[in-house]
C-alpha positions in Angstrom: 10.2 -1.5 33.9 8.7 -2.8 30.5 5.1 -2.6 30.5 2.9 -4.4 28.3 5.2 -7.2 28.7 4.9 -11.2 27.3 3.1 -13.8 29.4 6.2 -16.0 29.5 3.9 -19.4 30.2 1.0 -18.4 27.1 1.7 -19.9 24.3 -0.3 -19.4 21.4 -2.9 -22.0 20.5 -3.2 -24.1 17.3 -6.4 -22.9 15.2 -8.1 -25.2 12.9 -9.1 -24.7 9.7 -12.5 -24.0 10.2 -11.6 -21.8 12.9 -9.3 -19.6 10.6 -12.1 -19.6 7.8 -14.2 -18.2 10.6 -11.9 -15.2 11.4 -11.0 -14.7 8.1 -15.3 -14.3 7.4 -15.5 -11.1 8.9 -11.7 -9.8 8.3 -12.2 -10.2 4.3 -15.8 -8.6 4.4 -14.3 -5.3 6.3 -11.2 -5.7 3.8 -13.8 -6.5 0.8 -15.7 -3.0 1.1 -12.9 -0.7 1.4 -10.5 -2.1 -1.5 -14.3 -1.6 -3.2 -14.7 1.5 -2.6 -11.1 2.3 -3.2 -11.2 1.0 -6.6 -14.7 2.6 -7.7 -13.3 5.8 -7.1 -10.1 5.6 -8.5 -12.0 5.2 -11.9 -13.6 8.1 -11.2 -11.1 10.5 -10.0 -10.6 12.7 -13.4 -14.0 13.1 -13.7 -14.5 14.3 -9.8 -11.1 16.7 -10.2 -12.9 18.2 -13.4 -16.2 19.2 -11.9 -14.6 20.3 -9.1 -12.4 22.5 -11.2 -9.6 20.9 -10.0 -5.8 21.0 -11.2 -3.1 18.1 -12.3 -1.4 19.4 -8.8 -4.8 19.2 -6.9 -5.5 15.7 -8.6 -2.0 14.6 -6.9 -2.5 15.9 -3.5 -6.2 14.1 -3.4 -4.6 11.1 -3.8 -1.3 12.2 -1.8 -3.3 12.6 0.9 -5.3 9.4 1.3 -1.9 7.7 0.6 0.3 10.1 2.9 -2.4 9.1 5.9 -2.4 5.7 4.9 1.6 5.3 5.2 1.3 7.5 8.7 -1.1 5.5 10.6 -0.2 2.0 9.4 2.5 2.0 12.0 0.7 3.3 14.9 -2.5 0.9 14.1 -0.3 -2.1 14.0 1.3 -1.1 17.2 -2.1 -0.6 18.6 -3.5 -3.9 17.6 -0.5 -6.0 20.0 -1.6 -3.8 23.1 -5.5 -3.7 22.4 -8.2 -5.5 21.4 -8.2 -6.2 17.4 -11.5 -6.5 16.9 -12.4 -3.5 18.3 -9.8 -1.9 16.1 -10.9 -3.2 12.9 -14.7 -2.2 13.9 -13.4 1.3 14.4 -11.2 1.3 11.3 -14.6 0.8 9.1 -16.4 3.3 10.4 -14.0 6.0 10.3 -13.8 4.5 6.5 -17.4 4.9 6.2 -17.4 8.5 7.4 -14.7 9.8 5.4 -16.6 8.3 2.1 -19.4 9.9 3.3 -17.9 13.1 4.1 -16.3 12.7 0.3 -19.4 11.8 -1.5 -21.0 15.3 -0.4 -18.0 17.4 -1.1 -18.1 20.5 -2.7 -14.8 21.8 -3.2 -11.3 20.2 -3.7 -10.1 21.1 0.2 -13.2 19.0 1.7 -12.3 15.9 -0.7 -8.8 15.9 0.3 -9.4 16.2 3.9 -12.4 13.3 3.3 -9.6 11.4 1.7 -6.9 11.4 4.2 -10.0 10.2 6.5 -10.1 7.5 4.1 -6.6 6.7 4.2 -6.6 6.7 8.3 -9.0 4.1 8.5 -7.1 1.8 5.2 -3.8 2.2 6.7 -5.6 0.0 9.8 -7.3 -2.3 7.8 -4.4 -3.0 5.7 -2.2 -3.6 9.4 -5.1 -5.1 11.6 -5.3 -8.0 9.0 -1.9 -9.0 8.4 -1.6 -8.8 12.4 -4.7 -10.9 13.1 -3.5 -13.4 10.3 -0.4 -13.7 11.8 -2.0 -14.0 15.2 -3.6 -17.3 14.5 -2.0 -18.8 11.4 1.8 -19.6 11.4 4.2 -18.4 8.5 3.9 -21.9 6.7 0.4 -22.0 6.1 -0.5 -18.6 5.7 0.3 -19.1 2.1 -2.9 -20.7 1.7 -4.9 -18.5 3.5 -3.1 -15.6 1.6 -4.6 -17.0 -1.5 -8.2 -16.4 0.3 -7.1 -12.7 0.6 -5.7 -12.3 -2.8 -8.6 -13.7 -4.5 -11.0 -11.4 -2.4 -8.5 -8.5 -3.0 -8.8 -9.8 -6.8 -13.1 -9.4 -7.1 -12.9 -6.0 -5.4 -10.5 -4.6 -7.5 -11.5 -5.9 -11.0 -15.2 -5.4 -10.6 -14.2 -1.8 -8.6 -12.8 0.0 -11.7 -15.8 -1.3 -13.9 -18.5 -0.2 -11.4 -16.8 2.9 -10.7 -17.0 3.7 -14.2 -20.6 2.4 -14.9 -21.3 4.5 -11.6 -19.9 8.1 -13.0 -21.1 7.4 -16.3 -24.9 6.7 -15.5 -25.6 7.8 -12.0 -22.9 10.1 -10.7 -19.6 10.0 -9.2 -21.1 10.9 -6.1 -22.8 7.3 -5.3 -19.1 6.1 -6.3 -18.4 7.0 -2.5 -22.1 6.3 -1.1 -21.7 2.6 -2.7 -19.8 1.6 0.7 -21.9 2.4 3.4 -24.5 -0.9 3.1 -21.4 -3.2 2.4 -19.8 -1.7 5.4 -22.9 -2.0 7.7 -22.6 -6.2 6.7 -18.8 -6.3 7.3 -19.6 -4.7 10.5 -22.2 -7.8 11.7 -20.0 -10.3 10.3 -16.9 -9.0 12.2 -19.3 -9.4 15.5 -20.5 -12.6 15.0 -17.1 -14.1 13.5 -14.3 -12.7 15.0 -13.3 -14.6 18.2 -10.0 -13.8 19.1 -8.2 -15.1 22.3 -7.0 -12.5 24.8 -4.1 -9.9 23.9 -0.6 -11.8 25.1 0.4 -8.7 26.6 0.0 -8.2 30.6 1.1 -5.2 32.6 0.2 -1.3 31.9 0.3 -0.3 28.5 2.3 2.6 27.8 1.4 4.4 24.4 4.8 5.8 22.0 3.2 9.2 21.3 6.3 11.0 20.5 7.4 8.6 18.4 4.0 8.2 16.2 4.5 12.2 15.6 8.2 11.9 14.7 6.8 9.5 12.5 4.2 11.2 11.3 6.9 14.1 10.3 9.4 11.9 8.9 7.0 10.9 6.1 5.5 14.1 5.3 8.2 15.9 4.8 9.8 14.0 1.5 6.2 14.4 -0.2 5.7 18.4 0.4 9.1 18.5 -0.9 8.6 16.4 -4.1 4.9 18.2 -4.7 6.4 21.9 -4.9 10.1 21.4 -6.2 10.4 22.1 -9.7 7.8 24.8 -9.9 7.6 26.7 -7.1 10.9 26.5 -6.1 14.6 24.9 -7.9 15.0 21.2 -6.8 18.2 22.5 -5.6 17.9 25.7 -3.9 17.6 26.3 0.1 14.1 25.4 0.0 14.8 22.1 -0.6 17.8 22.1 1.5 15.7 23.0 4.3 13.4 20.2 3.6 16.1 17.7 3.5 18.0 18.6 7.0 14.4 18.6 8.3 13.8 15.3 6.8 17.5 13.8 8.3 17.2 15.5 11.9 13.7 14.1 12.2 14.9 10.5 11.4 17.9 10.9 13.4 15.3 11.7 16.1 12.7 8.9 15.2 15.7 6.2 15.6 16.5 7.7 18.9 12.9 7.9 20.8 11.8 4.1 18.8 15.0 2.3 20.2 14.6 4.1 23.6 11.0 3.2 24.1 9.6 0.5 26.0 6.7 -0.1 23.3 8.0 1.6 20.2 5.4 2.6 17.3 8.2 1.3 15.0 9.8 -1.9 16.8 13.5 -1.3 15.3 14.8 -3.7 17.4 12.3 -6.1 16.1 13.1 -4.9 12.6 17.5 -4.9 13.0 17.7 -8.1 11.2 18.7 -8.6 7.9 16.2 -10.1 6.2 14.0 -6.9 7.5 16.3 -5.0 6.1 16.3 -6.0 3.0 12.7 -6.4 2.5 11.9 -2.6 3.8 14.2 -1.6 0.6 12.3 -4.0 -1.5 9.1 -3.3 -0.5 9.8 0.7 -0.7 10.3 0.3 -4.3 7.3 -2.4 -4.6 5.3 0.3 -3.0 6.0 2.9 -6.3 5.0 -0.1 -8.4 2.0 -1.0 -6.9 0.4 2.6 -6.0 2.0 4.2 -9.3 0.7 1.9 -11.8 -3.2 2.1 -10.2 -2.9 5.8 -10.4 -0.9 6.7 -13.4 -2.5 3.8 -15.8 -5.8 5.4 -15.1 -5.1 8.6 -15.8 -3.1 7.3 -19.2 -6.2 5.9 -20.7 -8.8 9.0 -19.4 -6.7 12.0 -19.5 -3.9 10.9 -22.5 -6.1 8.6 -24.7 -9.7 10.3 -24.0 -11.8 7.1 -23.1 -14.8 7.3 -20.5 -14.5 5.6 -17.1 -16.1 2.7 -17.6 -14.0 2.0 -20.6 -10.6 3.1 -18.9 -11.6 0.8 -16.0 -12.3 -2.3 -18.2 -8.9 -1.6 -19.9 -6.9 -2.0 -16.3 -8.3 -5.5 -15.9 -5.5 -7.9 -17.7 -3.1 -6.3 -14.7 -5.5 -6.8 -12.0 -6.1 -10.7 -13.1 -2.4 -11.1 -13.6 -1.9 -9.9 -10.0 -4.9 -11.7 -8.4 -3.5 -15.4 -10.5 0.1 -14.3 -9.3 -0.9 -13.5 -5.6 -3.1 -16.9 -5.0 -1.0 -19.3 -7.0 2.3 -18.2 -5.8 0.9 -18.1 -2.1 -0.3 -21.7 -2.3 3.2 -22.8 -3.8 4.9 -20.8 -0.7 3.1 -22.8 1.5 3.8 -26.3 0.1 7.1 -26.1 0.0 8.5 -23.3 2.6 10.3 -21.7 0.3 9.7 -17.5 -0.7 12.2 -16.8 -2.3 12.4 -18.5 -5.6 9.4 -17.0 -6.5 10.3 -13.4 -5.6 13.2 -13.8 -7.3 11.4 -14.3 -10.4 8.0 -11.8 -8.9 11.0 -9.3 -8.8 12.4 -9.4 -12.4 9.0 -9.9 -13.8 7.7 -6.4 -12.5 10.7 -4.8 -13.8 10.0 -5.7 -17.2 7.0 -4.2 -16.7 8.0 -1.1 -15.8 10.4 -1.1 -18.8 7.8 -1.8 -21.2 5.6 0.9 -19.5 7.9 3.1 -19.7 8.1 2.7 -23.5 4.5 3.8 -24.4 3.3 7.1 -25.8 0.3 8.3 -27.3 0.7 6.3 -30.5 1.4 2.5 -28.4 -1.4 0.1 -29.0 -3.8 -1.4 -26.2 -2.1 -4.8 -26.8 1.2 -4.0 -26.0 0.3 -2.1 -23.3 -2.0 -4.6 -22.0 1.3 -6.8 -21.7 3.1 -5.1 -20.3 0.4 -4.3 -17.4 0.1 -8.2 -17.3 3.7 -8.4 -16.6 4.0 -6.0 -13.8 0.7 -7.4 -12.2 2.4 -10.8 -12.2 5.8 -9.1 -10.3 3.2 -7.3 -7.7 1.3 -9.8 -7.1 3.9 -12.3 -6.3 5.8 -9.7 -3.7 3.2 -8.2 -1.9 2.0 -10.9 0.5 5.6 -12.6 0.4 7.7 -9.4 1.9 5.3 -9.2 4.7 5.5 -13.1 5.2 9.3 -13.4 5.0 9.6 -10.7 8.1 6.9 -12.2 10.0 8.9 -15.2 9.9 11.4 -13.5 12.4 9.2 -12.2 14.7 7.4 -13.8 17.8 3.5 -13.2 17.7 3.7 -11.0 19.9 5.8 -8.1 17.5 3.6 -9.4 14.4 1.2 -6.6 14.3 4.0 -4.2 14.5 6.5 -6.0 12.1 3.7 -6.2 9.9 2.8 -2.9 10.2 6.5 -1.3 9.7 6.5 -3.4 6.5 3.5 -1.8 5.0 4.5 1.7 6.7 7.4 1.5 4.0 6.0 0.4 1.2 3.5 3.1 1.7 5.8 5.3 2.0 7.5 4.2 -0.9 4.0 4.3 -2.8 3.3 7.6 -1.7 6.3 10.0 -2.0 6.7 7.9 -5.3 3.2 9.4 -6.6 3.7 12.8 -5.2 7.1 12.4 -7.1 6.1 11.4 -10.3 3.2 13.9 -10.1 5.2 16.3 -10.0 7.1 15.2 -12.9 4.1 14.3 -14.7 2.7 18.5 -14.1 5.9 19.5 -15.6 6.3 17.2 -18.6 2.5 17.5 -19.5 2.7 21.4 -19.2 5.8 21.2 -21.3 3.9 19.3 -24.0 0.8 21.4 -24.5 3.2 24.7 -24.9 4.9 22.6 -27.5 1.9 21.4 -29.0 0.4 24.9 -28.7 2.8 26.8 -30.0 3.4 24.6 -33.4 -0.3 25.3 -34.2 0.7 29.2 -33.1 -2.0 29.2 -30.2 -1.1 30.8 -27.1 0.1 28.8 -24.1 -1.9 30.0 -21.6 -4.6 28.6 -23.1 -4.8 25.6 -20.9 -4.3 27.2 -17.3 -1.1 28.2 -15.8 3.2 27.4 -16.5 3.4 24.2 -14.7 0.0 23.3 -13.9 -2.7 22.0 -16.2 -7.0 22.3 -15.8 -8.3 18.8 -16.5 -11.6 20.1 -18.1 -11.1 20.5 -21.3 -14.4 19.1 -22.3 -15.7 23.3 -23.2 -12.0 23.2 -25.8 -12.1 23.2 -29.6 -11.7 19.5 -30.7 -7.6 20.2 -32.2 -6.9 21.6 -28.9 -7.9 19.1 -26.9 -6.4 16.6 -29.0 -3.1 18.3 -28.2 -4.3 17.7 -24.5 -4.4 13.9 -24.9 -1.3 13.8 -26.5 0.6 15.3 -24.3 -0.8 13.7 -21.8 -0.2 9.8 -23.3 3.0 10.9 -24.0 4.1 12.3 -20.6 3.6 8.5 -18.9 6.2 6.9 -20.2 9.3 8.6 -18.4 7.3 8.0 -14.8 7.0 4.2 -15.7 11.0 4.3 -16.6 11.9 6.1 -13.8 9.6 3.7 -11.8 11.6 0.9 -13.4 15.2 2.4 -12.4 13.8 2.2 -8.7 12.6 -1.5 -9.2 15.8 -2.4 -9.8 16.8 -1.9 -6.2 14.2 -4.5 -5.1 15.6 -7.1 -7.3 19.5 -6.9 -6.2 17.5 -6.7 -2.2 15.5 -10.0 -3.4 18.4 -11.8 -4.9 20.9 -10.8 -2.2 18.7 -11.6 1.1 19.2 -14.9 3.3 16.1 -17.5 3.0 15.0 -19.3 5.8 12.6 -21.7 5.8 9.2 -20.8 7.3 8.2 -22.4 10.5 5.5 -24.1 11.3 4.2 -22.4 14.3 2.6 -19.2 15.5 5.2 -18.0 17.9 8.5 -18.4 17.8 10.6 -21.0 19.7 11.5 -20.6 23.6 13.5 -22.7 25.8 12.2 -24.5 28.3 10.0 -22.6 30.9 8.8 -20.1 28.2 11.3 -17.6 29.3 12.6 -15.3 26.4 15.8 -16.0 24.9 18.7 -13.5 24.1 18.3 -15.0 20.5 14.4 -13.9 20.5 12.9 -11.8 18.1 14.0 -8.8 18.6 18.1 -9.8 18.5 19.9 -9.5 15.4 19.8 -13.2 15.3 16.5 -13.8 14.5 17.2 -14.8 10.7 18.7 -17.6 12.6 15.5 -19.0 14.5 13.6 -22.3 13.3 16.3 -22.6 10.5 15.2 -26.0 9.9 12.1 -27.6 9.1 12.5 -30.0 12.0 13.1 -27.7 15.0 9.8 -26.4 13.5 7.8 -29.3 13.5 8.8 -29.7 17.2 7.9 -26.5 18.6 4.7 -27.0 16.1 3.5 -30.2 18.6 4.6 -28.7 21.2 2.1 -25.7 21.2 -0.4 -28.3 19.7 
């Protein structure tokens, strides 16, 4: 027997616009204080790895981790969030944020911050899935271009004015207070998600049976490809049986994921949601969007600190043309989504546009002027920002409201997943190349090579360095970004030929997707392969719109 089954007579009710605004009060003030304090510490990253005497590897795996637990629980919150309450997840999702930036702020050493920041990522992998699932719990695909625009421009203040106060923060008071900054914003999201967030009752009836198994397959399935990528090429060959082991382990473990997922009565992953082709398709964009959008916030940064020598502050006011770009792209292409109830014109063009940003990123070097590179960050801003919302929008369309914290969640699962084996990746390119540089550079001036740390890792604190040598450290530094930006850009390219090839559909009008009469579900429902099919015209959607009206 299924458990946690449909009520096949409740249909979703029709919110008003006011009421949405109301939800969406408390849902962007939770969402508010952690891309905040996200960004304010991503500014200061290089200076925390460097008084904690960290390494280039070490600065990876702090931000592997938040990412790696990010991509892990993503899944198993949205899952969570269509069997239990979702306000109760979302208060719990900000307090575990608030402890792990807590725990963060008073670390000593570089184990403490990365286990702080895989806290961290626990609690943003369910903020990012608890509000795309309450979104899609009360606003239907249509219009939630307009409300998207909300987000984006929310998104848009926390993360230009993030990098800026991060830096100010490092540079005048300590990096410390970068993590402390959350903890009064976090107490107000808290209140605001207690006096706004009214949701009706979970649609699910019966006894709710949790996937365990599969959210530890799952769990294993993503970590595996990132341990592999952090320690092949230096301490072992990327091919040797090292990395064969990691790859059968990798393969049985998704061979075993597909197996419990499509056996399970309330799968962490809903596959059978997710079989359709447009979900198809958009997983393999957004895997690639994922590298794009996670790669350029942490590899930009580190281009204008670590290869080009500038303070915080200054490195986070340089990041700001691709943040607007991304916030202008985001809000105006969500409000032209939702006028005419098309997605993918615009992705189309979101798609190529962030390519040529890659390109052009992938050009620059230590001698590349700040305009140039400011347009090409401009460009791929525009391509993110027009994807992001839009991938997660086009699968919702398939799904009833009951799958939509799930679908929504598998969506974001990927392009985390994308986002964080692709840092860990490039990482580990980036240790090799840079290391690769300074024994060049060293050894043209006839210094020794061991001068800087270790063969194929690098110390970031150079500040105690004669002047010529740590000029050689900028250099190669600036010069070791542009093949991770190309390579970034060959990956792109497979979520252009996924946009261009997948089937449009128009997007309905209401919240749940259309039943027959007596509000049984349908063979053609949204878990069949069919389900690219459903509301394929604006007028069966305007009917099932006044009917649940």
């Amino acid at each position: 027997m299924s458990t946690g089954s449909t009520a096949p007579t409740a249909a979703p009710r029709k919110y008003s616009h006011g009421e949405v605004l109301g939800v969406m009060a408390g849902l962007l003030a939770a969402l508010f204080t952690a891309m905040l304090s996200t960004t304010v510490v991503s500014t200061a990253l290089p200076t925390i790895m460097a008084d904690l005497h960290g390494t280039q590897r070490q600065y990876t795996w702090v931000i592997t981790a938040s990412l790696l637990m990010m991509t892990i629980s993503t899944p198993i919150w949205g899952k969570l969030s269509d069997l239990f309450s979702k306000k109760l997840l979302t208060q719990l999702a900000i307090l575990l944020f608030v402890a792990g930036s807590l725990a963060a702020g008073f670390s000593h050493s570089i184990t403490l911050m990365m286990v702080a920041r895989a806290v961290q990522g626990m609690a943003m992998g369910g903020l990012i899935a608890l509000v795309q699932s309450v979104m899609g719990s009360i606003v239907s695909p249509r219009d939630r271009g307009r409300y998207a625009g909300y987000m984006g421009a929310v998104m848009t203040v926390a993360t230009v004015s993030g990098p800026l106060l991060g830096g100010v923060i490092t540079d005048e008071i300590g990096w410390r207070w970068t993590f402390f900054v959350c903890v009064p914003l976090a107490v107000i999201a808290l209140a605001l998600i207690q006096w706004k967030l009214d949701l009706p009752a979970n649609p699910r009836t019966g006894r709710v049976r949790i996937d365990y198994l599969g959210g530890i397959l799952l769990s294993v399935a993503a970590a595996l490809p990132m341990l592999w990528v952090t320690f092949a090429g230096s301490d072992y060959a990327w091919v040797s049986w090292q990395s064969a082991a990691f790859l059968a382990g990798f393969l049985i473990t998704v061979a075993l994921t597909v197996l419990v997922e499509l056996r399970a009565p309330e799968p962490m992953l809903p596959l059978r949601v997710l079989r359709n082709s447009t979900a198809v398709l958009m997983i393999v964009a957004s895997l690639a969007v994922g590298v794009a959008m996670f790669g350029s916030g942490v590899f930009l940064t580190q281009y204008f600190q670590l290869g080009a020598g500038y303070t915080p502050t200054k490195a986070g006011v340089m990041t700001i043309p691709m943040i607007i770009s991304q916030m202008l792209s985001a809000t105006i292409g969500g409000q032209i989504v939702s006028r005419t109830g098309r997605w993918k014109p615009i992705m189309v063009a979101g798609s190529i546009t962030m390519l040529a940003g890659l390109v052009g990123l992938g050009t620059i070097s230590h001698t590349t002027s700040y305009p140039l590179v400011a347009l090409y960050m401009v460009l791929l801003g525009l391509g993110v920002g027009t994807l992001v919302q839009n991938i997660v929008l086009a699968v919702q369309n398939t799904v009833d409201v009951t799958e939509v914290g799930a679908a929504s969640a598998a969506i974001a699962f990927f392009r985390s997943l994308g986002g964080a084996v692709g840092v860990t990746a490039l990482g580990a390119v980036l240790t090799n190349l840079v290391a690769g540089n300074i024994r060049d550079g060293l050894s043209q001036m006839g210094i020794p090579a061991d001068r800087l740390g270790s063969a194929g890792d690098t110390q970031l604190d150079v500040s105690g360095l004669p002047a010529e040598i740590q000029g050689v450290f900028h250099d190669s530094y600036a010069d070791g970004f542009g093949p991770l930006f190309m390579i970034a850009a060959a990956i792109a390219v497979v979520t252009v030929i996924a946009v261009i090839v997948v089937r449009e559909t128009p997007l309905r009008l209401t919240i749940g997707m259309d039943r027959p009469e007596g509000g049984a579900d349908s063979d053609t429902g949204p878990g069949s392969g069919d389900s690219d099919s459903e509301d394929s015209t604006p007028s069966g959607a305007t009917d099932s719109g006044a009917r649940t009206s």
